[in-house]
N, C-alpha and C positions, 0 to 999 in steps of 0.2 A: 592444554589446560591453561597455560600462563597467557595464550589470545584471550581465553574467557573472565582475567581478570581486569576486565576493565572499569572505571568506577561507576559509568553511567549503566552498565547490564546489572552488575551488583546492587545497585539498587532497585532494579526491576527484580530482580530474586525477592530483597528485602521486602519489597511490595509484596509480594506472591505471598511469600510465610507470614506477613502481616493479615495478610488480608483471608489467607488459612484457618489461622486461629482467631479470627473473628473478632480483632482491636479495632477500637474507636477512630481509629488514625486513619485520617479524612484529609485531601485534600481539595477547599472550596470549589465549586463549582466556575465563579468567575474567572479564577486564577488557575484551575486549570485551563478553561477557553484561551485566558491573556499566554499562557504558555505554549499552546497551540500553533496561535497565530504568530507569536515571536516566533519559533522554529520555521515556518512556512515565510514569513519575511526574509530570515536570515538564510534560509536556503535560495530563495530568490537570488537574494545578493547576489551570495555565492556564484551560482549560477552564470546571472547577469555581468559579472565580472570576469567568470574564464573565457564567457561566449567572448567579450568585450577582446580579449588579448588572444583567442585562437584563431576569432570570426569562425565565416562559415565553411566547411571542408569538407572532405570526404568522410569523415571517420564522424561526425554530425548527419551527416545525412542519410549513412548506414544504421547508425544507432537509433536512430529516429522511424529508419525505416521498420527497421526488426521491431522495437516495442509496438506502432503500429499493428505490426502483423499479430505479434501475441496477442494483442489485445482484442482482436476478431477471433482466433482459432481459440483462445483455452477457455473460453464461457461456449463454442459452438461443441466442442467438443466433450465439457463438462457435463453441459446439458444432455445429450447425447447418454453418456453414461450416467448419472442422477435420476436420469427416467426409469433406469429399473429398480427404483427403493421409493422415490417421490412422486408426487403427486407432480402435475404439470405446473402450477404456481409453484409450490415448494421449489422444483429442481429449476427452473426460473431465475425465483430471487436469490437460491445459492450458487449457482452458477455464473450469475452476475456478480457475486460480491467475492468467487474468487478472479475471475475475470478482470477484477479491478484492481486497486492498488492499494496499500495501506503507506501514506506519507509519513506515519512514522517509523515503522519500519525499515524505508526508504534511507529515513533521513540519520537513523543509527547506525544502518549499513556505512552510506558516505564518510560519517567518522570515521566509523573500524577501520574502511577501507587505506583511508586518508593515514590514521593510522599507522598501516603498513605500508605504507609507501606509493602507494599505486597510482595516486595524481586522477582519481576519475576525472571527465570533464565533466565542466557546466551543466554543456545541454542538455546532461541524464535528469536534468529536473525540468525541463521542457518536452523530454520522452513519458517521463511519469504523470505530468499533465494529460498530456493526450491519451493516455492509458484509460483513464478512468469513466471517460462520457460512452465508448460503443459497446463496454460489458453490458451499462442500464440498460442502451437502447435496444440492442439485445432481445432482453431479459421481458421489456415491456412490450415486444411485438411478439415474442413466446406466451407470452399471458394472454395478452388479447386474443392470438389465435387458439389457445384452453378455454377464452371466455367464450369465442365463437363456438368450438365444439361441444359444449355443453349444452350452450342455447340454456343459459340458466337465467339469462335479464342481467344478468352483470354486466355495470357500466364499462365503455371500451375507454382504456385511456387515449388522450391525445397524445400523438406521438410528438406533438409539435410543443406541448406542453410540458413533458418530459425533456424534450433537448432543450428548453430554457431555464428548466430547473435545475441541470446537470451542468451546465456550460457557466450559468451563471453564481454558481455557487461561490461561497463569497471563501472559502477557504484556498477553491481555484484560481479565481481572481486577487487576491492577495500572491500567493506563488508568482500567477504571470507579469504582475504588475510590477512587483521589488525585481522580476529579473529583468523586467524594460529597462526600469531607473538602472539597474546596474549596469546594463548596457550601455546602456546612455550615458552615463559618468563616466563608468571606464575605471582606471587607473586613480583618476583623483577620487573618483567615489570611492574608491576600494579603501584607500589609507585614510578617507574620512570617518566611515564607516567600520573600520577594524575592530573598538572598543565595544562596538551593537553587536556584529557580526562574526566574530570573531572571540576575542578576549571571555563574553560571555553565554556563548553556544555551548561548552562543553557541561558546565553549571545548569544550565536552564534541562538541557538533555537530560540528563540528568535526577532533575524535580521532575521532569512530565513522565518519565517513566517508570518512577515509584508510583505515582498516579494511575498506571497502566498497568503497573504489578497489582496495583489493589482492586481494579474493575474488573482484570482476568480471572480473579480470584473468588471474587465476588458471584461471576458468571457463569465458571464452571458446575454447578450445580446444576443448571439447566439441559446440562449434557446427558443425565443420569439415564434418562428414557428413550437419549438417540439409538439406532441402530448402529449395531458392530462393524456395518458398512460406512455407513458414514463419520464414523472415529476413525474408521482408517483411511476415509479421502482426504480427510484433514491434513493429515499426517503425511500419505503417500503421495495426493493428488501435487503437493509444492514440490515434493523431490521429481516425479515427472515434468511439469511445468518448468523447474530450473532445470533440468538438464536439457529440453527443448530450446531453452531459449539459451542453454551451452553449446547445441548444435547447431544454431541461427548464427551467434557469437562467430565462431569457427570460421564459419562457410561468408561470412559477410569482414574476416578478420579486424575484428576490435581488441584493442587494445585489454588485457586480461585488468584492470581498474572498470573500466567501462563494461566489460563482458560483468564483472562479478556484478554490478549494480542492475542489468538487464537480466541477470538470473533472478538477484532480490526481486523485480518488480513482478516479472513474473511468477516468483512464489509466493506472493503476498496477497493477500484477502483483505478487503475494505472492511472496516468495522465502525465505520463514522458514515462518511458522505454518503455511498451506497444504500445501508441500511435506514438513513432517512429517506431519501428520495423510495425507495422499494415502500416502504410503509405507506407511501402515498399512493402507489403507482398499483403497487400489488398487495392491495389487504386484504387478500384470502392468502399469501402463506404468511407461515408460523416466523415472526421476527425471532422467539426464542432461538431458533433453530441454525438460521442463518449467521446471527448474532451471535452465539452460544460456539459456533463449531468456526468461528474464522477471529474471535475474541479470545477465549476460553481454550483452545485447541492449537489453532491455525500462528498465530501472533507471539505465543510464549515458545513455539517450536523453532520459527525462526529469529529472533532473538539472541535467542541461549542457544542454539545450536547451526539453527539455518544458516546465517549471516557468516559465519566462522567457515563452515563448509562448502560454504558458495563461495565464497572469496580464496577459500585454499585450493577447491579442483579451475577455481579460473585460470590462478598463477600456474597451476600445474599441464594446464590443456593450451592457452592463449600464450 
């Protein structure tokens, strides 16, 4: 209990009950984006700077390899199983969106972890990068070949227009860019940068995730009419996912810091990047849906519970 007192979860609680009982208590739309994108900078940093003092190694290259590989198998296999409740877009765009990654999630884990002790490295934010473009792609070449089998006149997306939409995403490109600079600085960047990146990371976390307690909160309503299967993929589908990517950890021996963050990524459901790009790509399924069960479900589980869990059978297996 006394991991779960942390002050930055505690306020995602506070969000939750706020946003329960139906209070006014809003936080702007500008100023959550500007809190966004600080957190994705300042991970960057982060990042750019461990890369900067470990370089590149083995235990980079394993790590990098295994989230790769998650990132193909748990939307092929989602999908897969999604198809006996949903429709072919449906199990699609939600198999894409847990396929993918939530960067906040991510980035709460990295505290906790850090936290306790465990030193992840860098590069796990250069693995979470790459996590997130081959769920859509995916996702969008399952749709088109639904839009083929219907033969309904539904437009085929470009595939080529989907990987510029995903790659270039300005949330990705932010991530990849602060961890160049911090590469490229190094050391002096680090101690230039401490007061941004540092001093006021635990503060900002913090703000954006009372923001996050009040939109899961908000959202959960939408869940009312999902199927009893799909409340429990939510729920079940991430504890399978981490523990696959607990027996990748193992078999590819990473370090239990790094194994716990390769568990988060792969329990985690995109509820931002993904779900824009799907609206576009695939608007025959249901955004509620998608949206509803990896916001509202998927996001408050690993938070308050996942993140704790994953990071205690890491230290206990790795």
């Amino acid at each position: 209990m006394e991991k779960l007192l942390d002050p930055a979860i505690l306020f995602f609680v506070f969000g939750l009950m706020a946003g329960a009982v139906r209070s006014n208590l809003e936080i702007p739309q500008p100023i959550s984006k500007f809190l966004s994108m600080y957190l994705l900078m300042a991970l960057g940093l982060k990042g750019g700077f461990a890369l900067a003092a470990s370089g590149l190694n083995a235990e980079v290259a394993k790590s990098i390899g295994c989230a790769l590989l998650l990132a193909v198998v748990v939307p092929a296999l989602g999908y897969v199983l999604l198809r006996r409740w949903l429709n072919g877009f449906d199990a699609a765009a939600v198999a894409a969106t847990y396929g993918s990654v939530s960067a906040v999630t991510f980035i709460t884990a990295v505290q906790y972890t850090e936290n306790q002790g465990l030193a992840p490295g860098g590069h796990m934010a250069a693995a979470m990068a790459l996590m997130e473009s081959p769920a859509i792609v995916m996702a969008v070449v399952l749709a088109n070949w639904a839009r083929r089998q219907q033969a309904n006149g539904g437009a085929v997306t470009p595939l080529s227009k989907v990987l510029h939409e995903s790659l270039t995403d300005g949330a990705q490109l932010l991530l990849l860019g602060a961890m160049v600079v911090g590469l490229v600085t190094g050391a002096a960047g680090q101690q230039a940068m401490a007061p941004f990146s540092v001093d006021l990371f635990k503060g900002m976390l913090a703000f954006f995730l009372l923001d996050m307690g009040l939109l899961a909160a908000r959202n959960a309503p939408a869940l009312r009419n999902a199927s009893p299967a799909l409340i429990a993929y939510a729920v079940l589908g991430p504890l399978v996912h981490a523990a696959f990517a607990l027996a990748l950890a193992a078999m590819a021996g990473l370090s239990p810091g790094n194994g716990a963050l390769l568990m988060v990524l792969a329990a985690s459901a995109s509820y931002i990047a993904v779900p824009a790009v799907l609206r576009q790509a695939i608007p025959e399924a249901q955004p509620a849906l998608y949206f509803g069960l990896s916001l509202g479900l998927t996001f408050p589980f690993n938070i308050l519970l996942g993140i704790p869990l994953y990071t205690a059978v890491a230290q206990r297996f790795l």
